[in-house]
C-alpha positions in Angstrom: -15.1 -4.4 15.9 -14.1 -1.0 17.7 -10.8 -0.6 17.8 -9.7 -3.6 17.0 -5.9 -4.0 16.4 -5.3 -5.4 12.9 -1.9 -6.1 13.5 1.6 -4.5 15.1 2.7 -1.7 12.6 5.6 -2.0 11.5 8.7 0.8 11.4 6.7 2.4 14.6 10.0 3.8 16.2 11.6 5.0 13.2 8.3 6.3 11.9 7.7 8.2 14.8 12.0 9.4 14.8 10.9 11.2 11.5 7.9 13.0 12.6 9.0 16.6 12.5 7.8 18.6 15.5 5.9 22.0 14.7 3.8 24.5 16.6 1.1 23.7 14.4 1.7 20.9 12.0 -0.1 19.2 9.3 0.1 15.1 9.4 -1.2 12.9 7.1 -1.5 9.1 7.5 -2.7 7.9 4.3 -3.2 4.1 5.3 -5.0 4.3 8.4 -6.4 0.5 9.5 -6.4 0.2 12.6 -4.6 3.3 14.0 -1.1 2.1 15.2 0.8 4.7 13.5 -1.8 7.2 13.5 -1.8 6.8 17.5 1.7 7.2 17.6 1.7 10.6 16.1 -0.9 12.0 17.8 0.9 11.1 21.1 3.9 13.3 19.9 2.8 16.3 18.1 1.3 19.7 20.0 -2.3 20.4 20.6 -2.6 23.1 18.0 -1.3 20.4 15.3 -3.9 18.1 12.7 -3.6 15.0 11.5 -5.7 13.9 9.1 -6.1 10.0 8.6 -7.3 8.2 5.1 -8.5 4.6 4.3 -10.9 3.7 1.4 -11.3 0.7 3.4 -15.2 1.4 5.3 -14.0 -1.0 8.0 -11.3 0.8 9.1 -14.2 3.6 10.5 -14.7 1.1 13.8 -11.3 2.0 14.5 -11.7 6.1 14.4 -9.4 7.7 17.4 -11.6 10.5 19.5 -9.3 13.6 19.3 -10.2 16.9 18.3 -7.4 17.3 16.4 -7.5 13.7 14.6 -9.8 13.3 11.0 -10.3 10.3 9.1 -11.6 10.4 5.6 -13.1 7.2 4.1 -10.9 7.8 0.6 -8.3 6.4 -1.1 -5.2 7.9 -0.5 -4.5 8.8 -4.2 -7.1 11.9 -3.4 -5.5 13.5 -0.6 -4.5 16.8 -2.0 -8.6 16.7 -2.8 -9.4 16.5 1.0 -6.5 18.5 2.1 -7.6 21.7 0.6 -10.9 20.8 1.3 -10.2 20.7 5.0 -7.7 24.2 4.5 -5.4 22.1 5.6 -2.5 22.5 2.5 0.4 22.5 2.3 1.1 19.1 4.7 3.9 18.6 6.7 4.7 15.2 7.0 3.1 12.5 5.1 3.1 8.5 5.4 1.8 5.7 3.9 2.1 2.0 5.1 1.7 -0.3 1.7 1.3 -3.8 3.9 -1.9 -5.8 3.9 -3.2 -6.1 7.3 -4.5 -9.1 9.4 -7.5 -8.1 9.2 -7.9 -8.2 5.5 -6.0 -11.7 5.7 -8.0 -13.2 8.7 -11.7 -11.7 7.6 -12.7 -14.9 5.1 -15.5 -12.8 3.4 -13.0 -10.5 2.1 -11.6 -13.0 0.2 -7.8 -12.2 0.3 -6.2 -15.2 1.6 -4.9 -18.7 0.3 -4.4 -20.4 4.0 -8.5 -20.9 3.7 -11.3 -21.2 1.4 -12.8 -18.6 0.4 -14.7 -16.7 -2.1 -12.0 -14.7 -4.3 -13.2 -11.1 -4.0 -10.2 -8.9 -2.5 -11.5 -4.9 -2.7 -10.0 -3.1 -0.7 -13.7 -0.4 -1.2 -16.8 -3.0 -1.0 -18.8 -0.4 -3.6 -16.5 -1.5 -6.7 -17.4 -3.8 -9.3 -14.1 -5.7 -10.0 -13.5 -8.8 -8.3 -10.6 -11.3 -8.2 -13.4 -13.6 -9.3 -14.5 -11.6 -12.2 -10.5 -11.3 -13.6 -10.3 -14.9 -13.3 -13.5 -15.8 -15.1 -13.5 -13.0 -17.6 -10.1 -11.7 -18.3 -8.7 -12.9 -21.7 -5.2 -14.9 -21.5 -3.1 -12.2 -22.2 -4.3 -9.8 -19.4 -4.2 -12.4 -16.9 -0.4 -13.0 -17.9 0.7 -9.8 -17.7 -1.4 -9.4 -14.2 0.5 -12.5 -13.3 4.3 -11.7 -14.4 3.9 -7.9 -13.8 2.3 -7.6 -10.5 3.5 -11.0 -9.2 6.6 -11.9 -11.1 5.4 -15.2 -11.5 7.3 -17.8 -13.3 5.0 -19.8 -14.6 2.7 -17.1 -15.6 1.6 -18.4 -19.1 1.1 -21.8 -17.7 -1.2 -20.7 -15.3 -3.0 -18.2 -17.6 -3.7 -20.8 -20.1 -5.0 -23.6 -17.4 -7.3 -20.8 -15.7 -8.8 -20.2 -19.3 -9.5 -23.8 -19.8 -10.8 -24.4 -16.4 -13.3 -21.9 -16.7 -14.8 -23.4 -19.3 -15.3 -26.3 -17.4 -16.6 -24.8 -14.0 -16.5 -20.9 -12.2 -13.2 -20.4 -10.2 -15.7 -18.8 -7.6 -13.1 -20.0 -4.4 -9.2 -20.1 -3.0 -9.5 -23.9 -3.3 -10.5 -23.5 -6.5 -7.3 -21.4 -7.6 -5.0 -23.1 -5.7 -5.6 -26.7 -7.2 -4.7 -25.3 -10.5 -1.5 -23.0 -9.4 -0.1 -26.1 -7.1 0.5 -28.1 -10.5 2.8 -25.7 -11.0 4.5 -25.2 -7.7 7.3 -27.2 -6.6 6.9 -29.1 -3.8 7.8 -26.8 -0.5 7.4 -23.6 -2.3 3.8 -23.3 -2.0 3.5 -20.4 0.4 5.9 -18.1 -1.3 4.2 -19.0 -4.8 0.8 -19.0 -3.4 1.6 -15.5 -2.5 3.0 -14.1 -5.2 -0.5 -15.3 -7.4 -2.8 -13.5 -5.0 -0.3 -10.4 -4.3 -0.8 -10.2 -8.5 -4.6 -10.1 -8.2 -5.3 -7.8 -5.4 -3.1 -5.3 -7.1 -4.9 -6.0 -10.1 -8.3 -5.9 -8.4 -7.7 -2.0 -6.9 -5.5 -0.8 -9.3 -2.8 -0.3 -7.1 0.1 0.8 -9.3 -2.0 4.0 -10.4 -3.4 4.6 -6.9 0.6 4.8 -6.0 2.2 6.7 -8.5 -1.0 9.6 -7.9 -0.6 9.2 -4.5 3.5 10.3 -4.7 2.3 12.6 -6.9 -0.1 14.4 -5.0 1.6 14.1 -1.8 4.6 15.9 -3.5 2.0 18.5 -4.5 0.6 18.5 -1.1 3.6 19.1 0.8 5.5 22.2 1.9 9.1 23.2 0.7 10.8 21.1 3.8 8.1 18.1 4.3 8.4 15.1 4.3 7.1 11.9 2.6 7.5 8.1 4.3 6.7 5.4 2.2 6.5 1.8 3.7 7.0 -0.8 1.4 7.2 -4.8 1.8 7.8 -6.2 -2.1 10.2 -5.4 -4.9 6.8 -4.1 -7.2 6.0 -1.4 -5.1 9.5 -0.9 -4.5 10.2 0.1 -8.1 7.6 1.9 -8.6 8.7 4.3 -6.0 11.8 4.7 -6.9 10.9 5.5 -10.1 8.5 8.0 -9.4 10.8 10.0 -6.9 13.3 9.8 -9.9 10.7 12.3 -12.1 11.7 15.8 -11.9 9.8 18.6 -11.8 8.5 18.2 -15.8 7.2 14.7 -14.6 10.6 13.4 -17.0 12.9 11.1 -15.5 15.9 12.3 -13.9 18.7 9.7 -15.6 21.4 11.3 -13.5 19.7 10.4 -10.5 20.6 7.0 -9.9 21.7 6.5 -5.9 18.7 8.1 -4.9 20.4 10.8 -2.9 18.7 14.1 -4.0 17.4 15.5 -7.7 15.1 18.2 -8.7 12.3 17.9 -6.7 13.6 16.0 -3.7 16.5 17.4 -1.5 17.2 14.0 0.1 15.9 10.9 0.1 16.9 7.4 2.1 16.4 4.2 3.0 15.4 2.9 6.7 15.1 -0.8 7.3 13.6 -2.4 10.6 16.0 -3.7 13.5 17.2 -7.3 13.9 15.2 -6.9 17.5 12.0 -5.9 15.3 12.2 -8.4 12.8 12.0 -11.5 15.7 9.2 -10.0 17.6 7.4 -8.5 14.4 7.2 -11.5 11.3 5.9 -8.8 9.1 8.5 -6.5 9.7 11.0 -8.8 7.4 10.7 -7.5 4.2 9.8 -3.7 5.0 11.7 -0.9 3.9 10.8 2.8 4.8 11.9 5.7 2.1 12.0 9.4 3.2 12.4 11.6 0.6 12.1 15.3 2.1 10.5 18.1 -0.5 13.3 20.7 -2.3 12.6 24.8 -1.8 11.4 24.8 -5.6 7.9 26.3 -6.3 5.7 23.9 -7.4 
């Protein structure tokens, strides 16, 4: 599997327009897969420059780039100002992180992310942890898998679904895709599967690696992490991970919420921030381009 293209990142031009261009700069790419973005950068920045690459995903390791000035740290990217100062390399420069599934998560069956086949529901992102999609949906009371369901999905039928899961269980495991599906489909009108489908199993896998928390510490620390100046790329593809970013670039500097800050312009910590969305031209050649957004929010002179 070396070096094995996962699939076409997305927001590579505008990605690489925002890569500032120092003497000796520190990178981060805190989603690394299979390297597309990570490549990119290393082709533009100078030879005394780092970047330093994370994915908690072991998989990802096939795909490590040879270059002196490249690492990549088998961690989720929640603990970068961790490696960072253990690597002296604080503050960063320019940090990015790509929120998108990959192909390869959605095409490998024994990782047990996808709905288009049948497999068994497991969805970690880090092999080592316990939690499974298969151990929510056998073990999870109704309640939790509701609000897993209607928080991290927005699904409409979330109660519906909760209570049929519960009684189906009793009955027999739901061990497989198949298995989930032909309950949620009683629930789907008819050519609205994919979009519903999606929404169930986007609510589990961000259930199954506590994604919400791994985000907000990861804006966190990467606002910790950077140097008066830097900057901080987030890719995003749903309306979840959407508001959680917003809301945590909203926090000022006493972690509070800045209520005057309501364009998203500027506040206390951040000295601009902005939205960049992907080109007509991108979106036809690049299907999961569609629903991307890319904010840049570039770190205030305040000490932190």
């Amino acid at each position: 599997m070396s070096n094995q293209i996962y699939h076409i990142p997305v927001l590579l031009n505008e990605v690489i327009k925002e890569v500032p261009k120092l003497n000796q700069g520190i990178y981060v790419d805190g989603t690394f897969g299979s390297g597309g973005h990570s490549r990119a950068i290393l082709s533009i920045i100078s030879k005394k420059s780092k970047l330093f690459a994370f994915d908690i995903d072991a998989d990802a390791l096939a795909n490590e780039i040879k270059d002196s000035r490249f690492t990549l740290i088998n961690a989720n990217f929640k603990f970068i100002r961790y490696y960072l100062n253990y690597f002296d390399a604080l503050p960063a420069d320019f940090i990015l992180a790509d929120l998108g599934l990959s192909s390869h998560h959605l095409e490998t069956d024994e990782r047990g992310f996808s709905f288009m086949s049948d497999v068994t529901l497991d969805m970690r992102m880090h092999q080592d942890q316990e939690i499974t999609a298969k151990e929510i949906l056998n073990n999870y009371s109704e309640e939790e898998l509701i609000n897993i369901f209607k928080n991290f999905g927005n699904v409409s039928f979330s109660v519906s679904l909760a209570r049929d899961i519960i009684e189906k269980r009793k009955i027999k495991t739901i061990e497989t895709s198949s298995d989930l599906n032909e309950i949620a489909l009683k629930y789907i009108p008819k050519g609205k599967e994919f979009k519903n489908l999606a929404k169930i199993y986007q609510a589990l896998r961000i259930a199954v690696n506590n994604e919400v928390e791994n985000l907000k510490m990861f804006i966190e620390e990467s606002y910790q992490s950077l140097s008066p100046g830097g900057k901080l790329c987030v890719i995003t593809f749903n309306s979840l991970e959407d508001q959680i970013l917003k809301s945590e670039l909203r926090k000022k500097i006493n972690n509070q919420l800045d209520e005057n800050w309501l364009k998203g312009d500027k506040n206390e910590r951040w000295s601009k921030i902005y939205k960049i969305s992907p080109t007509p031209e991108e979106v036809i050649t690049n299907n999961r381009s569609r629903s991307a957004k890319m904010y840049v929010a570039i770190k205030n002179n305040n000490k932190v």
